[in-house]
C-alpha positions as CSV (number, residue, x, y, z in Angstrom):
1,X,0.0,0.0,0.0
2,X,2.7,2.4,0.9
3,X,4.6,1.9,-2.7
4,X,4.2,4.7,-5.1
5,X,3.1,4.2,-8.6
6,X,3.0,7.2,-11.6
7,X,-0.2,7.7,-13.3
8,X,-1.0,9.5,-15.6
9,X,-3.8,12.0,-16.2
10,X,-5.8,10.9,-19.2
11,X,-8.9,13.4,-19.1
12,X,-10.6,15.8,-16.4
13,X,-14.0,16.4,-16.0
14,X,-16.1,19.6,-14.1
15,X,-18.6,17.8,-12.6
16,X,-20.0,20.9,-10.3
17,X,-18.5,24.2,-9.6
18,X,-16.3,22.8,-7.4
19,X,-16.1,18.8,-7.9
20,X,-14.0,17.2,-10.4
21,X,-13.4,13.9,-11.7
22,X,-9.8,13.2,-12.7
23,X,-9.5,10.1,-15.4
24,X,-5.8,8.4,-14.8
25,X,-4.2,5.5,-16.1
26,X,-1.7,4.1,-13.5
27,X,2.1,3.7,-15.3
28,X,2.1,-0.1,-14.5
29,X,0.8,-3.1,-15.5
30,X,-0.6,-4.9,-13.0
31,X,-2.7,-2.3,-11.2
32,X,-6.3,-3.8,-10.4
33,X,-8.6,-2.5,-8.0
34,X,-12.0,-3.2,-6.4
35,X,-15.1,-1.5,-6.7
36,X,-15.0,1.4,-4.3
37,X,-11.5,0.8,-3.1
38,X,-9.7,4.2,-2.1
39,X,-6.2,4.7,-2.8
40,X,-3.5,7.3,-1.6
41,X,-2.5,10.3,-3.4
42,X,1.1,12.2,-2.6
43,X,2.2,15.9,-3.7
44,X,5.1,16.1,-1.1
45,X,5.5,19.8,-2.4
46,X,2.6,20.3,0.4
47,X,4.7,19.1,3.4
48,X,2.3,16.1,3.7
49,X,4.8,12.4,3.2
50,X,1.6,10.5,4.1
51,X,-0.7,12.1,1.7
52,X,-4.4,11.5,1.0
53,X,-7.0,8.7,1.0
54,X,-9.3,9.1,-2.0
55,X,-12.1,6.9,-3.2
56,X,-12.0,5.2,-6.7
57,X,-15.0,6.1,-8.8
58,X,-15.5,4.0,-11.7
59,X,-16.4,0.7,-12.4
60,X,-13.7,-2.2,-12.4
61,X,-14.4,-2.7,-16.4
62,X,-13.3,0.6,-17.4
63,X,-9.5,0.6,-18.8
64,X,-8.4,3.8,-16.7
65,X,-9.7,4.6,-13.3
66,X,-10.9,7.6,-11.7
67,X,-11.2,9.9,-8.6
68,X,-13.9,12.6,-7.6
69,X,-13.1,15.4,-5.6
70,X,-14.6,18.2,-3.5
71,X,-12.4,21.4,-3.6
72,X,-12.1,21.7,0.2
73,X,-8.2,23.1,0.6
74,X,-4.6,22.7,0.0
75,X,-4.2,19.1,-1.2
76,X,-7.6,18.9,-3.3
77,X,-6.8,21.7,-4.8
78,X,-3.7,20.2,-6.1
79,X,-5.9,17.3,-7.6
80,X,-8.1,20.3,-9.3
81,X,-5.3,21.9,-11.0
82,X,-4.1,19.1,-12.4
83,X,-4.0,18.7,-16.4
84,X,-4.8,16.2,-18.9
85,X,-0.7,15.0,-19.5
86,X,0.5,15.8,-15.9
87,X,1.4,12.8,-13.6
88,X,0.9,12.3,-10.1
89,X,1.8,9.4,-7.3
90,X,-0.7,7.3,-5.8
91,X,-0.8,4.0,-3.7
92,X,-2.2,0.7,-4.9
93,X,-5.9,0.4,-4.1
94,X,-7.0,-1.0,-0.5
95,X,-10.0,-0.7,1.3
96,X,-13.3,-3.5,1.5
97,X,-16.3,-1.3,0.7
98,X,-17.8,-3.2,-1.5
99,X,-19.8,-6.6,0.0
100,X,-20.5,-8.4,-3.1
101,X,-23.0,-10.0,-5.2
102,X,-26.5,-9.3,-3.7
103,X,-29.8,-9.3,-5.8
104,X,-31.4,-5.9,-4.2
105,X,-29.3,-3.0,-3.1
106,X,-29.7,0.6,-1.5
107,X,-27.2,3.1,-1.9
108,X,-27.4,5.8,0.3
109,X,-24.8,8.6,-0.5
110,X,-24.6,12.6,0.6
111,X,-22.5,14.7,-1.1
112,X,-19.1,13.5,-3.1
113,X,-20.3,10.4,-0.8
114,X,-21.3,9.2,-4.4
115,X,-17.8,9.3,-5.9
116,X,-17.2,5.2,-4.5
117,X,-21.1,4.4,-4.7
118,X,-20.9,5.1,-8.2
119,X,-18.1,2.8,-8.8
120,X,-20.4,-0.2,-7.3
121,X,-23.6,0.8,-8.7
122,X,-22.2,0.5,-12.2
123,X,-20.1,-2.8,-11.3
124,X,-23.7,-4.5,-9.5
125,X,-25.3,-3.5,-12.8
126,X,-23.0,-4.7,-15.4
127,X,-21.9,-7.6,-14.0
128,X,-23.9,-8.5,-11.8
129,X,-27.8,-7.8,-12.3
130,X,-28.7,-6.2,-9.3
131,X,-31.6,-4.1,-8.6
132,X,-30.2,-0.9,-7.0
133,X,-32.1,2.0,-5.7
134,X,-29.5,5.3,-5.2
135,X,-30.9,8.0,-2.8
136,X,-28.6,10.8,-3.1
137,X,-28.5,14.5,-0.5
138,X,-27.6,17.5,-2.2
139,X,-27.6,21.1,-1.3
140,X,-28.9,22.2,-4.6
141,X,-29.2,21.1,-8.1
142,X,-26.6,22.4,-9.1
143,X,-24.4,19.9,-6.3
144,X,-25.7,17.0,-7.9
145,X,-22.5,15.1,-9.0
146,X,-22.8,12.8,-12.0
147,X,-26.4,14.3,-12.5
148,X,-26.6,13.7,-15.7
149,X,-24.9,10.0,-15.9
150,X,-27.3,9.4,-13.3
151,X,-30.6,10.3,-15.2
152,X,-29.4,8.7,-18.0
153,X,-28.9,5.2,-16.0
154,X,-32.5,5.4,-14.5
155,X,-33.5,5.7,-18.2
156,X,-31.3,3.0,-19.8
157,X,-31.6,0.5,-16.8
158,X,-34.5,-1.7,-16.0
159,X,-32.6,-2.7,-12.8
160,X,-31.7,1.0,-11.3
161,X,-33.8,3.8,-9.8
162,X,-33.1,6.5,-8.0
163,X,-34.3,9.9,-6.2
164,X,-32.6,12.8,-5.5
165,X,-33.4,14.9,-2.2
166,X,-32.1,18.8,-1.7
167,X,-31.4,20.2,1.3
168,X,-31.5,24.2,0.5
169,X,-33.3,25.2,-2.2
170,X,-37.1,25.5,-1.1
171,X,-38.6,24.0,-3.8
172,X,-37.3,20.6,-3.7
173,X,-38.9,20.4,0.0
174,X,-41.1,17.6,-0.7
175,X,-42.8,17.2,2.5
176,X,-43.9,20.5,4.2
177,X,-41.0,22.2,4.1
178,X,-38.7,18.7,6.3
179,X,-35.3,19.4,5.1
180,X,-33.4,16.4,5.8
181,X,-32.8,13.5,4.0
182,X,-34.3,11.6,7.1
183,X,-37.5,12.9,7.0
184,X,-38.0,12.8,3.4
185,X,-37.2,9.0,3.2
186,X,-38.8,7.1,5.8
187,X,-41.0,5.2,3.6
188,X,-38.7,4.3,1.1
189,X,-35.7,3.0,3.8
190,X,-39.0,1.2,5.4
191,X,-40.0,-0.9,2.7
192,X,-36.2,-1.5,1.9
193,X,-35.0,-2.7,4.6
194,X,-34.2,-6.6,3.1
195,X,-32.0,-4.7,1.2
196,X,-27.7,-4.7,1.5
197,X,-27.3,-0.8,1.9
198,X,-23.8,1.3,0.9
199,X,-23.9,4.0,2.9
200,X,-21.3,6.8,2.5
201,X,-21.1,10.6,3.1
202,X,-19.9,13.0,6.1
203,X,-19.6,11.2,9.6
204,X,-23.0,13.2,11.3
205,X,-25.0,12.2,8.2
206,X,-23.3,8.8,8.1
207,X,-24.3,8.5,12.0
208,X,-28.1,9.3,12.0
209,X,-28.6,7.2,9.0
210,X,-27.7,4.5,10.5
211,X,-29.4,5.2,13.7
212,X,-32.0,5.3,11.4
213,X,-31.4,2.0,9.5
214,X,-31.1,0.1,13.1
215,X,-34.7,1.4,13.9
216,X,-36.1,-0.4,11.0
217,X,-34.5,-2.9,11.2
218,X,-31.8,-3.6,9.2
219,X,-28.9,-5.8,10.5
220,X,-25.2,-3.9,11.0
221,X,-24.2,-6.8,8.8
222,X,-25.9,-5.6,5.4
223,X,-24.8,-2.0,5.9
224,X,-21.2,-1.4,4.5
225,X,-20.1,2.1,5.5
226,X,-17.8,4.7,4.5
227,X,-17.5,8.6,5.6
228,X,-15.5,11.2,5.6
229,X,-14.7,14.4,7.8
């Protein structure tokens, strides 16, 4: 995990106005990874030897891989400014997000909480034939990474639905003006709860939702978690 491996930045993506998604192909041969494994980035120019722990957001399939990141200070910032041509160092992939083949599946992601969600969703539907059911926490529209991909999915895929909820924009208040994601899907998590949930996002959302799971019922054992700070 700790070796260093060049790869190279194939194409860069604007996802929102301040998420990107950075396509890289490692400079080595034997690189495989998992679906929503994270990986280590370094830029030792910012004083950090350890680096970063970043999720992997594409599907095992695809012949480069990928990262999405939130502009939140020094070190992503680095991974913004990157160009199509430059190389960077990363670690091999690690990490046990992903639980496997299962025949119905809720994802459950807030914010760039998609970025290693997406990765599985796409793997459970190619290769797998899962039915999947994404519920994704924005602040706004215009926060909705992979937006459009994800409309498109809903439209092309028999096997994957999904709902969008928004947390500041007044309009998208769907019941009586309850903000939170909680509130908004009760009935859905409810009639779900058979389910093997991916659950990923900031540590407080992270935490009530699966206060929230527990109450309906669903065993720690089919809820495979990752959050962030």
């Amino acid at each position: 995990m700790n070796d260093r491996i060049k790869a190279l930045v194939i194409n860069k993506t604007i996802e929102t106005s301040n998420v990107v998604t950075i396509s890289f192909i490692p400079q080595i041969d034997d690189y495989k990874a998992l679906p929503g494994q994270n990986l280590t980035i370094f830029f030792d120019e910012t004083g950090d030897l350890r680096g970063r722990t970043y999720s992997l957001s594409n599907a095992t399939n695809d012949h480069f891989f990928t990262i999405t990141v939130e502009k939140r200070g020094l070190f992503s910032t680095k991974i913004h400014n990157l160009k199509i041509g430059d190389y960077f160092d990363i670690s091999r992939p690690y990490g046990n997000f992903d639980m496997g083949e299962y025949p119905s599946v809720t994802a459950i992601a807030a914010g760039t909480g998609i970025a290693p969600i997406w990765g599985i969703i796409n793997d459970l539907l190619d290769n797998i034939g899962s039915n999947v059911h994404l519920l994704y926490v924005s602040k706004t529209t215009e926060d909705i990474v992979f937006c459009d991909k994800i409309e498109k999915l809903g439209i092309n895929n028999n096997n994957f639905i999904y709902d969008f909820f928004i947390t500041d924009q007044a309009q998208y208040n769907f019941l009586n003006g309850k903000k939170r994601m909680i509130d908004l899907g009760n009935d859905i998590l409810a009639n779900e709860r058979g389910s093997l949930f991916y659950l990923c996002g900031y540590h407080d959302f992270v935490k009530t939702m699966l206060d929230q799971l527990a109450e309906f019922g669903v065993p720690r054992t089919n809820i495979s978690v990752e959050c962030f700070k």
